[in-house]
C-alpha positions in Angstrom: -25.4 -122.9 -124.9 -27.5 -124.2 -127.9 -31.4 -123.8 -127.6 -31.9 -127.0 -127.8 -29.8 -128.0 -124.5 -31.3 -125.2 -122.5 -34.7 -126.2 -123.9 -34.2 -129.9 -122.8 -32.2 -128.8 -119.1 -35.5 -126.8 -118.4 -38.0 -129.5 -119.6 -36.0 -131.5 -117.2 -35.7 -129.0 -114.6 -39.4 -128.8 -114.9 -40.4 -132.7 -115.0 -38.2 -132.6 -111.5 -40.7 -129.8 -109.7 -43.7 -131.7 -111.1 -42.3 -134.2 -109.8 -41.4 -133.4 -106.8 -45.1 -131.2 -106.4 -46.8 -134.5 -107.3 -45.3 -136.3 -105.0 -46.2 -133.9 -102.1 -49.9 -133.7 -103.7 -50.2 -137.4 -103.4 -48.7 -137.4 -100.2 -51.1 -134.7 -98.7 -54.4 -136.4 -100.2 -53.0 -140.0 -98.4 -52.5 -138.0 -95.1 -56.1 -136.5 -95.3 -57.3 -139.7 -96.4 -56.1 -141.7 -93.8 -57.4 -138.7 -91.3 -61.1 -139.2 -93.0 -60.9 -143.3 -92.8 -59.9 -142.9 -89.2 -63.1 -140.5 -89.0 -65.5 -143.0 -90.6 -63.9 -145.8 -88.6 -64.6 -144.0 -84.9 -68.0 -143.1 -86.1 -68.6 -146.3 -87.3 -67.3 -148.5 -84.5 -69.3 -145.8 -82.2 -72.6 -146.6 -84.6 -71.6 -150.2 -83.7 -71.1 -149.9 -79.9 -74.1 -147.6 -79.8 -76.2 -150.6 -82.1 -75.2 -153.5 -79.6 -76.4 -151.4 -76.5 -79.6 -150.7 -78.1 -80.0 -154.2 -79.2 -79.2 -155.4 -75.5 -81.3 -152.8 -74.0 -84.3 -154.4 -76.1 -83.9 -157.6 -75.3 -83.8 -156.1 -72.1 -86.9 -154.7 -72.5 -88.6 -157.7 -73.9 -87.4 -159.9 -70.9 -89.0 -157.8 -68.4 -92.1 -157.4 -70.2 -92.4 -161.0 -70.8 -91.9 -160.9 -66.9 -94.4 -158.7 -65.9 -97.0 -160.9 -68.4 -96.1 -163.4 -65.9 -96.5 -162.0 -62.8 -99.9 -160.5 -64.3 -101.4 -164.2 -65.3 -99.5 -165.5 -61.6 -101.6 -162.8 -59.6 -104.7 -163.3 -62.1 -104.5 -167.0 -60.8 -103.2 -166.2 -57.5 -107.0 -163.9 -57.7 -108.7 -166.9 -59.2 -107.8 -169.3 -56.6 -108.6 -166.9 -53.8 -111.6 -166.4 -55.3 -112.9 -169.6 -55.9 -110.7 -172.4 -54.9 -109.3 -171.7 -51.1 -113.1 -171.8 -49.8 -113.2 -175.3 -50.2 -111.5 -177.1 -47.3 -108.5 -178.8 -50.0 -108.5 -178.6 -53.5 -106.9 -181.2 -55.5 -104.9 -180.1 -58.9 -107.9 -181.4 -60.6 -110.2 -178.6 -59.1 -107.7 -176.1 -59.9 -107.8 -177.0 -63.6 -111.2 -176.7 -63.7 -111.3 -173.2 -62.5 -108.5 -172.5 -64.6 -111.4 -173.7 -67.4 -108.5 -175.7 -68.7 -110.5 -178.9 -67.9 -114.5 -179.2 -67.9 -116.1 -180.4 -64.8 -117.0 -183.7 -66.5 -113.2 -184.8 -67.0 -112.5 -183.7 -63.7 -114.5 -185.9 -62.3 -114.4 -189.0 -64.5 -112.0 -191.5 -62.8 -109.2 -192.6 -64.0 -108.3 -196.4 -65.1 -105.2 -198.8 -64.4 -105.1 -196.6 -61.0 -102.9 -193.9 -62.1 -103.1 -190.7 -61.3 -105.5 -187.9 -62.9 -103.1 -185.7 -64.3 -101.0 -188.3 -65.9 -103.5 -190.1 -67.6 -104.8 -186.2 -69.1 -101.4 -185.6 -69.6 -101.5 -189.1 -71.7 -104.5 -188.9 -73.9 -102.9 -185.3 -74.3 -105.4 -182.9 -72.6 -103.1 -181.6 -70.7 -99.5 -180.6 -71.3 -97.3 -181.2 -68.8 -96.7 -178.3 -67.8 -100.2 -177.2 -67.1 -100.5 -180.5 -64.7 -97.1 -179.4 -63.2 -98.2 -176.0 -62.4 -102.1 -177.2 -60.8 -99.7 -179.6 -59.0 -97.9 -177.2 -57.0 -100.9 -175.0 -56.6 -102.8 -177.3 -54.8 -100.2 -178.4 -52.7 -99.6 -174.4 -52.0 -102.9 -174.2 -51.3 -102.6 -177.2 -48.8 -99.4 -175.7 -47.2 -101.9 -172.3 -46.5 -104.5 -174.2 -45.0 -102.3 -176.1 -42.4 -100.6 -173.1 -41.4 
């Protein structure tokens, strides 16, 4: 055998294990990357799953302390009232508002024109919202119901 042939057969032999070791090289660094992606991705849909339970759980949080704000201003006017309004014999919504200080004593007691009612016609020139006269509304009609029963 010339050189030259058993120079090229090994160069060959030797492009074929390169080859062939490249090949598993490659395939080893796609298997371990594909085991680190699937890593990243199970921590990252955890961080995920773990974000949107924290995120509920402080909206959560913010509902019920919005609630207990409310049930603090209904029993400081559920106080007020007790206080000050159930001694007189039937308050209208009118009175309540005026202990609320959401009205002075002079609007309260300036009547109204074109016979409407109080509330509406505060409501109206926009004194009021409509809300407020809702809620001095139903407490004075609470406060009615308490005083029949």
């Amino acid at each position: 055998m010339s050189p030259l042939l058993l120079f090229i057969i090994s160069f060959l032999i030797f492009l074929i294990i390169s080859a062939m070791g490249y090949g598993q090289i490659r395939k080893d660094f796609s298997r371990r990357y594909e085991e680190l992606l699937g890593r990243y991705n199970f921590v990252e849909d955890g961080y995920s799953r773990v974000a949107g339970e924290l995120d509920r759980e402080r909206v959560r949080v913010k509902d019920l302390a919005k609630q207990v704000e409310e049930l603090k201003l209904d029993i400081q006017d559920r106080d007020m009232i007790l206080r000050e309004v159930l001694p007189s014999a039937n308050p209208t919504a009118l009175d309540i508002l005026v202990t609320k200080g959401l009205l002075s004593k002079r609007e309260a007691e300036a009547k109204p024109t074109q016979g409407k009612d109080p509330l509406v016609v505060l409501v109206e020139k926009g004194r009021l919202t409509e809300d407020q006269a809702y809620e001095a509304q139903k407490l004075s009609e609470r406060i009615a119901a308490l005083h029949k029963v």
